[in-house]
C-alpha positions, 0 to 999 in steps of 0.5 A: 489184185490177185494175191500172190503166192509166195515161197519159202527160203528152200523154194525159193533158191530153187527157183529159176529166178534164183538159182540161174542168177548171172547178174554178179558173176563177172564183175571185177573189182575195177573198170567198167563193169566193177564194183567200185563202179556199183558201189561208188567207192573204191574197196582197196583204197577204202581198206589200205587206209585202215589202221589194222588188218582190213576185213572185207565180206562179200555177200551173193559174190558170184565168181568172186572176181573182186575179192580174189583180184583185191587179194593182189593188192592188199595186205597178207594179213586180210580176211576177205570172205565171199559167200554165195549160194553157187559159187564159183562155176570153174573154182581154181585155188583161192589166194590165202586171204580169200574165204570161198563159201558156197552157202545161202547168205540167209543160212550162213553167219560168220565165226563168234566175234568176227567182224568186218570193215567193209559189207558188201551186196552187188545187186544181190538183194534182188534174188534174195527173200527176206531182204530186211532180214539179210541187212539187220544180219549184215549191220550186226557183222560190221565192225564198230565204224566199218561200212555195209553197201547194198543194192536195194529196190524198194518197189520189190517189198511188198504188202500181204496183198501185193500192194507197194511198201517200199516207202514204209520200209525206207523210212523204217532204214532211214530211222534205223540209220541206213543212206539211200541213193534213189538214182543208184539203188543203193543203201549205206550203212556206217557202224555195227548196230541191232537192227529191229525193223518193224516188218515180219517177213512173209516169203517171196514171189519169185514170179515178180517180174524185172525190178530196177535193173531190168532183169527178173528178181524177186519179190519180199513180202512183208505184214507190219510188226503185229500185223496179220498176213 
């Protein structure tokens, strides 16, 4: 197996895999091509039903359809945040609840104390490194009994060498409290917590070739904790 060459965070957006990624932009928040439809859950009823202020995170948000149509209907105190290496490619004024961030969703972290109800990934995790970094980040965000959903493929984390470790790192997630749906991709996390998974990151392979969604993506590498590369 020929040992892949892997990239660094600033390479790696700069890839072509990466920085030309299509595959959020037009989702909406409803319908066919949505994220309640990707997510099997409804974010606006999911959120009118808490008891305060519902606080919505977007990670890798494209255009930012969802939040912005979700802005329409909740109530003017939400903080919705939406963060994404591009950003919206025509930006018009957001709604007041609405956060628009063009920034990496491995560079960027929300303000001291701020939590959310919901976290969510749409099929974001494919264009980004260290995917395990992300989601320990992302569990230390939610609030005490909020909700992260993520699109994961776990034949995109690899070993030193190349070789397949995606069933070591679901049961590393599973242990850690993570819900995995094989046949939707999908991880699910309930309650803020301190994750220490026992992988260090290598870089990423941004020559991985079509992951679970058929499309380009990129690939995470990974040595045991202690391990070498």
């Amino acid at each position: 197996m020929t040992k892949p060459t892997l990239l660094g965070a600033d390479a790696l957006e700069r890839s072509s895999v990466v920085a030309n990624n299509t595959m959020n932009r037009e989702r909406g928040l409803t319908g066919v091509n949505s994220y309640a439809r990707e997510l099997g859950l409804d974010p606006t009823a999911h959120l009118t039903a808490r008891p305060a202020a519902p606080s919505w995170l977007d990670l890798c948000s494209g255009e930012g359809r969802a939040l912005r149509e979700a802005a329409a209907v909740l109530p003017p105190d939400a903080v919705l945040t939406a963060v994404d290496l591009v950003g919206p490619l025509a930006p018009t004024p957001a709604p007041p609840a609405l956060e628009e961030i063009v920034a990496s969703v491995m560079a960027w972290a929300p303000p001291p104390g701020r939590t959310y109800d919901l976290i969510t990934c749409v099929h974001g995790l494919h264009y980004v490194g260290d995917q395990l970094g992300l989601l320990a980040r992302a569990a230390s965000w939610l609030a005490p009994d909020g909700l992260l959903l993520a699109h994961f493929d776990p034949d995109s984390v690899r070993r030193p060498d190349g070789s397949p470790a995606g069933r070591a790192v679901l049961s590393a997630l599973r242990a850690a409290g993570f819900r995995y749906s094989a046949r939707h991709h999908r991880l699910r996390l309930r309650g803020q917590r301190t994750l220490r998974l026992p992988f260090r990151y290598l870089g990423a392979d941004p020559a991985a070739g079509p992951n679970c969604t058929g499309q380009p993506a990129v690939g995470s590498h990974y040595a045991p904790e202690g391990g070498t590369p």
